[in-house]
C-alpha positions as CSV (number, residue, x, y, z in Angstrom):
1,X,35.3,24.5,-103.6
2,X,38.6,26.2,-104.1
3,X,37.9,30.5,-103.8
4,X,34.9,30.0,-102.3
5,X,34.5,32.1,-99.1
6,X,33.1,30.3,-96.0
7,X,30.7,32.5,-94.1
8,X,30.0,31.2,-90.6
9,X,26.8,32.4,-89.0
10,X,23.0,33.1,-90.9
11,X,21.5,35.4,-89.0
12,X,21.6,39.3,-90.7
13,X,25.2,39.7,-90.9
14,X,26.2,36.5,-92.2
15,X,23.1,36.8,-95.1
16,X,24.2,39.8,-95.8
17,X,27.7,39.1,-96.2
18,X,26.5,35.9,-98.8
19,X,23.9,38.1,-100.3
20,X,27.2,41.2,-101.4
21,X,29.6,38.1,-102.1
22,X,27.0,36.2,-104.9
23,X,26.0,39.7,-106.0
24,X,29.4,39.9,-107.8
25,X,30.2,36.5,-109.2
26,X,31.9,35.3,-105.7
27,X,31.2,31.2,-104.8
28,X,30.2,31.2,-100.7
29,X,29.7,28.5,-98.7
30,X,27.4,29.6,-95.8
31,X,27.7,27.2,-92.6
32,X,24.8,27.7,-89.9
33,X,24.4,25.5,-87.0
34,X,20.8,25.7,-86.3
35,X,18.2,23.9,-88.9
36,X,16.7,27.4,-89.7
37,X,19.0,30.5,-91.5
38,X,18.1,33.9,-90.1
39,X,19.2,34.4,-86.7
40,X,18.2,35.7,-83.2
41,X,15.1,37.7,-85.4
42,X,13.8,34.2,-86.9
43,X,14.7,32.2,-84.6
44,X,13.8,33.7,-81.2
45,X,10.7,35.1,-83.0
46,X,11.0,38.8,-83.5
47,X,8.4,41.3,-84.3
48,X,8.4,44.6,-85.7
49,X,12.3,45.6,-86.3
50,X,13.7,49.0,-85.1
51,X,13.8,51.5,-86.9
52,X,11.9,49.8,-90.0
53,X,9.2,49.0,-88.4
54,X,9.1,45.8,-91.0
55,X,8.1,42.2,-89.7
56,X,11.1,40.5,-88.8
57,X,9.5,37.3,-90.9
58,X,9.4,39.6,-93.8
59,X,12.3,42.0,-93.7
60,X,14.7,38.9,-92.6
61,X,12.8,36.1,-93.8
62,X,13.2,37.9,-97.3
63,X,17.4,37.9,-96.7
64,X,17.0,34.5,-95.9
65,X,14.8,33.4,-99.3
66,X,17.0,35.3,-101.1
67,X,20.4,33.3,-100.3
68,X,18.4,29.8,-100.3
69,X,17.5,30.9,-104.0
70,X,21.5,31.7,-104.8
71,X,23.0,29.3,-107.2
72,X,26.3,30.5,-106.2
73,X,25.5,30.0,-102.4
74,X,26.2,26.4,-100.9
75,X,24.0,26.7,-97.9
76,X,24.7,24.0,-94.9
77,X,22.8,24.0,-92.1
78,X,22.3,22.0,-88.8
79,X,26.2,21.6,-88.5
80,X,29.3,23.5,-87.6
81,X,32.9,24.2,-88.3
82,X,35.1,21.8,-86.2
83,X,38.5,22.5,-88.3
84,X,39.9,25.7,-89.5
85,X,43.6,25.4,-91.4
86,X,45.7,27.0,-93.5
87,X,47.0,30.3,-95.0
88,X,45.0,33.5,-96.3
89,X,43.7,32.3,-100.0
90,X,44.0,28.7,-99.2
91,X,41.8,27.6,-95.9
92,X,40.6,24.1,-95.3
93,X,37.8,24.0,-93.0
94,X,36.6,20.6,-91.7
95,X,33.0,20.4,-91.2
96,X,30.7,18.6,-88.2
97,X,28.8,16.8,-91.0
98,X,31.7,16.0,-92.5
99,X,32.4,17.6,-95.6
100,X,35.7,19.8,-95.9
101,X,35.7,23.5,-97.7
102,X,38.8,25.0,-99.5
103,X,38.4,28.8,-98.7
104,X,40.3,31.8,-99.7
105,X,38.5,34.0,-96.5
106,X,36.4,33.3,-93.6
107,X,33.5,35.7,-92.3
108,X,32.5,35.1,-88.7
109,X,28.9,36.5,-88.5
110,X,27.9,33.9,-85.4
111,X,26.2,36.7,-83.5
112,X,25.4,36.5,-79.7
113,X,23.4,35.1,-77.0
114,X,20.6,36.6,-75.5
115,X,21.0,37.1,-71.3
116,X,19.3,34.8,-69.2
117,X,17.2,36.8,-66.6
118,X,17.8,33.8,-64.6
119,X,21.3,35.6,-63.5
120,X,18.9,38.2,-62.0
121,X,16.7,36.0,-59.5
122,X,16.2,39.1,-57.2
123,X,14.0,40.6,-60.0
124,X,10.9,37.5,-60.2
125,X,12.5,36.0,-63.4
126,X,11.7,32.3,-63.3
127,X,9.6,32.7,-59.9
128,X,6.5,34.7,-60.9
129,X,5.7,33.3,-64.5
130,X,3.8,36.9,-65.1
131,X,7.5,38.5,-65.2
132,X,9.0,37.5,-68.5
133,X,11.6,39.2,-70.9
134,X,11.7,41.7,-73.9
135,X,12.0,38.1,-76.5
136,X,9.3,36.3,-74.7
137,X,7.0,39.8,-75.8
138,X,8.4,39.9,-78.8
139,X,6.9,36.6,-79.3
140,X,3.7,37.3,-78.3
141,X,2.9,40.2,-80.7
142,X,4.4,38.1,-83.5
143,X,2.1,34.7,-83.1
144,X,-0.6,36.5,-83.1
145,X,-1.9,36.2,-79.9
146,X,-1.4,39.4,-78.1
147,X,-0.4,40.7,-74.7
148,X,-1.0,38.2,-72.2
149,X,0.0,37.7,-68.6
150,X,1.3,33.6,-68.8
151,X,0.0,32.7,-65.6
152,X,-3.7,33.2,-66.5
153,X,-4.2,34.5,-70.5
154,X,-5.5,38.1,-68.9
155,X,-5.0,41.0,-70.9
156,X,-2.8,43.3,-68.7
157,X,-3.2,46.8,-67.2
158,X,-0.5,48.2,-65.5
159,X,2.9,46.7,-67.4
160,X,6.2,47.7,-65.9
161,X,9.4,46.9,-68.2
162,X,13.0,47.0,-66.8
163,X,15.7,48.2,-68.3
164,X,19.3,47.3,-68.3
165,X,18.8,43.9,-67.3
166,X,22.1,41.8,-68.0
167,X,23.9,45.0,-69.1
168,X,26.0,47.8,-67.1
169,X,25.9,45.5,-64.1
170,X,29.3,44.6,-62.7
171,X,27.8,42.4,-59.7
172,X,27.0,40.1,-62.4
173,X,29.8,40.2,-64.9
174,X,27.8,42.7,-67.8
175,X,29.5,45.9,-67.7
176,X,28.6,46.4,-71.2
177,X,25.5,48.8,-72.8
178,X,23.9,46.2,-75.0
179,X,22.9,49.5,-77.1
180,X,19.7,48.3,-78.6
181,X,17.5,47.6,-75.7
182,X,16.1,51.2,-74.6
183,X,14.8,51.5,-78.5
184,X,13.7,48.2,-78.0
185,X,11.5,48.7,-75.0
186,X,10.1,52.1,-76.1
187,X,9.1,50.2,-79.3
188,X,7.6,47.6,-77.1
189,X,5.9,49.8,-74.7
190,X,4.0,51.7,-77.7
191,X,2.8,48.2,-79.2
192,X,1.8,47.3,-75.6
193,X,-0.9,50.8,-75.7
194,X,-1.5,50.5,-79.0
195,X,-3.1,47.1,-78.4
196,X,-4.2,47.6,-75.2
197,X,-5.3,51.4,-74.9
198,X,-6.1,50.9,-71.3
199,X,-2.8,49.6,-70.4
200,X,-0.4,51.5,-68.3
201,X,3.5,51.1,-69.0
202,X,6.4,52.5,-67.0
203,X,9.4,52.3,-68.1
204,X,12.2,52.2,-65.2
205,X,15.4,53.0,-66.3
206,X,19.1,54.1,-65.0
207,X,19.4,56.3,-68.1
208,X,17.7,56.5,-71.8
209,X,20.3,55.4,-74.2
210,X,17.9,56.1,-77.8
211,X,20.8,57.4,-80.0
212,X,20.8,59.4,-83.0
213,X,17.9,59.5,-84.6
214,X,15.8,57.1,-81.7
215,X,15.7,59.9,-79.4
216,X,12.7,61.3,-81.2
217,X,11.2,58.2,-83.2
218,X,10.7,56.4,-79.7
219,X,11.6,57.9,-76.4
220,X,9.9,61.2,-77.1
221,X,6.9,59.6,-79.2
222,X,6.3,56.8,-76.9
223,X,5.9,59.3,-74.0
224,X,4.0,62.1,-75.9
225,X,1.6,60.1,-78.5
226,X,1.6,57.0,-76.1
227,X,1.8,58.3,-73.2
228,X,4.3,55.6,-71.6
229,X,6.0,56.8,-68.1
230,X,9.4,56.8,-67.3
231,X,11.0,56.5,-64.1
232,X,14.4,57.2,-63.0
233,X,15.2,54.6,-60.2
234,X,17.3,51.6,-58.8
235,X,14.9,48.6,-58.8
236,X,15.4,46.7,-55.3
237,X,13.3,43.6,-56.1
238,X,10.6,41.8,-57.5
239,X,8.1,40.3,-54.9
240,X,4.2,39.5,-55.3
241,X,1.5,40.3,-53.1
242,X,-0.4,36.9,-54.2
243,X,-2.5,38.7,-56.6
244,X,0.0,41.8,-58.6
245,X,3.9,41.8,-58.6
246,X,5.2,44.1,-56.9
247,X,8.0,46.3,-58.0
248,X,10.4,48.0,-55.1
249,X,13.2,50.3,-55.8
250,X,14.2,54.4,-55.2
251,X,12.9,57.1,-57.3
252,X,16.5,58.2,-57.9
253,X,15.5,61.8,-58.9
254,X,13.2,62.7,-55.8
255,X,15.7,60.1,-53.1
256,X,12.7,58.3,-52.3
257,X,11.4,54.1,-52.1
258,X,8.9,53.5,-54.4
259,X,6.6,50.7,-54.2
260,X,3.9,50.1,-57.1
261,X,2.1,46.6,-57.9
262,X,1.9,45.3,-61.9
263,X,0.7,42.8,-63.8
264,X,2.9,41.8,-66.4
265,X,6.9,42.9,-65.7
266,X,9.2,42.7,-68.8
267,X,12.9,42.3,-68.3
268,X,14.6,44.2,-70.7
269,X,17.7,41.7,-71.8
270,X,21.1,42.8,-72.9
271,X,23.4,40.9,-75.4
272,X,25.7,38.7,-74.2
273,X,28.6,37.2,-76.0
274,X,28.3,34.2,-77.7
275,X,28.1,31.4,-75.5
276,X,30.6,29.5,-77.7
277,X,32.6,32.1,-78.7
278,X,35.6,30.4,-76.5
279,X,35.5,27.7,-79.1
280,X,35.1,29.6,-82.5
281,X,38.1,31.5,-81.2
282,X,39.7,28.0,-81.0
283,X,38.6,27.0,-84.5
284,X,39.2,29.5,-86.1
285,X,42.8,30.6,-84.6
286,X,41.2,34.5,-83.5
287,X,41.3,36.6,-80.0
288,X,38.3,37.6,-77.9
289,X,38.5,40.7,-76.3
290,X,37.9,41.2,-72.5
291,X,34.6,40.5,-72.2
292,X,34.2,37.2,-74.6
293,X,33.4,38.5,-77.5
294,X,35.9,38.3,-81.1
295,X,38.0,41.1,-81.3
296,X,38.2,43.2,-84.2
297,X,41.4,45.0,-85.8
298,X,41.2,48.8,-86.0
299,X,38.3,50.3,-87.7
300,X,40.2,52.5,-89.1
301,X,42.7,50.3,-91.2
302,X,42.0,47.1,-90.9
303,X,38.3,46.6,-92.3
304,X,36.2,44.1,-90.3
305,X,39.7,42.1,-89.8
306,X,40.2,39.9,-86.8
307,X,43.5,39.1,-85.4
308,X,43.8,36.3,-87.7
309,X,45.0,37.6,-91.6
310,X,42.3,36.2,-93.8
311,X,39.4,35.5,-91.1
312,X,36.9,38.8,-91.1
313,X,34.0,39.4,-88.1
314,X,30.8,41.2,-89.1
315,X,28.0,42.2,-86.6
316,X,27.3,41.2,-82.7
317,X,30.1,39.0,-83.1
318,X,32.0,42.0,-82.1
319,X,29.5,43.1,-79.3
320,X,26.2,44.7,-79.0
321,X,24.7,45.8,-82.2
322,X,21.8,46.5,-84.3
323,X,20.3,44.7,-87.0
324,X,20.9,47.4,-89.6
325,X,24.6,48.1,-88.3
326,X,25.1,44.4,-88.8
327,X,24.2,44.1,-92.1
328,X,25.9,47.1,-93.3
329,X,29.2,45.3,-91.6
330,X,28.4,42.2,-93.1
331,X,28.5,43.6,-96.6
332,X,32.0,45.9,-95.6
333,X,33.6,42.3,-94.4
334,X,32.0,40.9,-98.0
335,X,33.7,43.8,-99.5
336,X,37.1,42.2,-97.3
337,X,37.0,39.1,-97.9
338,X,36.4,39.7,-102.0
339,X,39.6,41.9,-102.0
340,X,41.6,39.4,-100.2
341,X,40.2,36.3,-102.7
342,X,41.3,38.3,-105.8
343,X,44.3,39.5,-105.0
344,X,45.5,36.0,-104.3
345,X,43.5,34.5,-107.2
346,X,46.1,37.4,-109.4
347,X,42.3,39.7,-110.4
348,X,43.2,42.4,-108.5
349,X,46.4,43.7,-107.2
């Protein structure tokens, strides 16, 4: 497969990246190590996508029928890149299944890992089966089977969601915004009253982080056509009562304890790293920055470049992102890794 391009990671990113590389003629081999392409919005079971509003099964299920229908793609999935050798224009990666690639670029596009609210036991994750996380929703709306509280398949009415959970906490190691997550839960929050009219959500939050354009698509909307409430405040704990959770924190605005009993809380999880980011930097010969994640060259001059010449990183490789940032870096590291290719194939000087 010599001048092939080896694309590590399906999930938006890495599509995107094999969708711009077939577009124009380029051979890709596409490596993805779960049995399904598509990523954290196929395979954790997304619903409606910020800021589309599209089905995740449709907007990314499409990406993902459109590179399993590319005769120039070489799709292998279910298996992993143990070896990565060589020099920019002639790479030799050793698969897990066992086949070898000759590569003229890499693209690493292998994404993150969602937080596990279990690093946040003081907030009921994992002891109260009615407090569950943003993904675990997400799931919910798209099987099908609505908003439910686990515990007993009621329909809830009063729904708090927490924000910031595994992000811009130091005590546990996330110092990071995870960026997506407040447009996220506003989304969320107005799919929760738009099923279930009679539903109250609050939203508790340190601050509202809905950038550009979000600000008036979901923060304002969700309060003024929804009418989801927001509350300022440090959340204490998580306890139950034996019938309602009970959410405890200060109203950080008025420097008071508030105490008010839910149904159904919703952690609001961050992006972590990778979990095996330590040894896709070992693979592939690139650095992570401080907090675990790939590091990237300067934006500026070095498009989507890693520290290693011919090995490119697209998406939340890098660190929190959003779907449609992601694929527009997975077609600029596309756009990278062609360059490279042809120059050392003599196309282009």
């Amino acid at each position: 497969m010599t001048g092939a391009v080896l694309v590590a990671g399906a999930g938006p990113a890495g599509l995107a990246a094999a969708q711009a590389l077939a577009s124009v003629g380029q051979r890709v081999v596409l490596v993805e190590k779960e049995s399904r392409l598509g990523g954290a919005p196929i395979l954790s079971g997304y619903a409606k996508l910020v800021p589309s509003g599209e089905w995740a099964k449709d907007a990314i299920g499409g990406m993902v029928s459109g590179v399993e229908g590319e005769a120039l793609v070489t799709v292998k999935k279910g298996t992993r890149v143990e070896q990565f050798g060589g020099a920019p224009g002639a790479f030799t990666a050793r698969l897990a299944d066992g086949s070898s690639v000759e590569a003229g670029a890499a693209i690493l596009a292998t994404g993150f890992t969602h937080f596990d609210s279990v690093n946040k036991p003081e907030w009921g994750f994992g002891t109260f089966p009615d407090v569950v996380t943003t993904t675990q929703v997400e799931q919910m709306i798209s099987s099908g089977g609505g908003i439910r509280c686990p515990s007993d398949g009621r329909a809830p009415r009063r729904v708090a969601i927490l924000l910031c959970v595994g992000s811009r906490d130091r005590q546990i190691g996330r110092e990071w915004c995870s960026k997506i997550c407040c447009t996220v839960s506003c989304n969320i929050a107005m799919e929760i009253r738009e099923e279930l009219p009679e539903c109250h959500v609050y939203i508790y939050y340190m601050d509202i982080r809905t950038f550009g354009l979000y600000e008036t698509s979901y923060y304002w909307r969700s309060q003024e056509e929804f009418k989801v409430k927001y509350i300022k405040a440090r959340i204490a704990e998580v306890t139950s009562d034996g019938e309602k959770l009970i959410v405890k924190g200060e109203d950080t605005l008025v420097k008071r304890p508030i105490t008010i009993p839910f149904d159904m809380v919703i952690h609001a999880i961050g992006m972590d790293p990778n979990v095996e980011n330590a040894s896709i930097a070992r693979v592939f010969g690139v650095n992570l920055q401080e907090h675990g994640h790939i590091a990237k060259g300067s934006a500026y001059g070095a498009l989507c470049e890693t520290s290693r010449p011919g090995v490119f990183v697209a998406g939340a490789a890098t660190g929190p992102e959003t779907i449609d940032d992601s694929i527009a870096q997975g077609k600029a590291a596309a756009m990278a890794a062609l360059a490279l290719v042809q120059r050392r194939d003599g196309i282009a000087a």
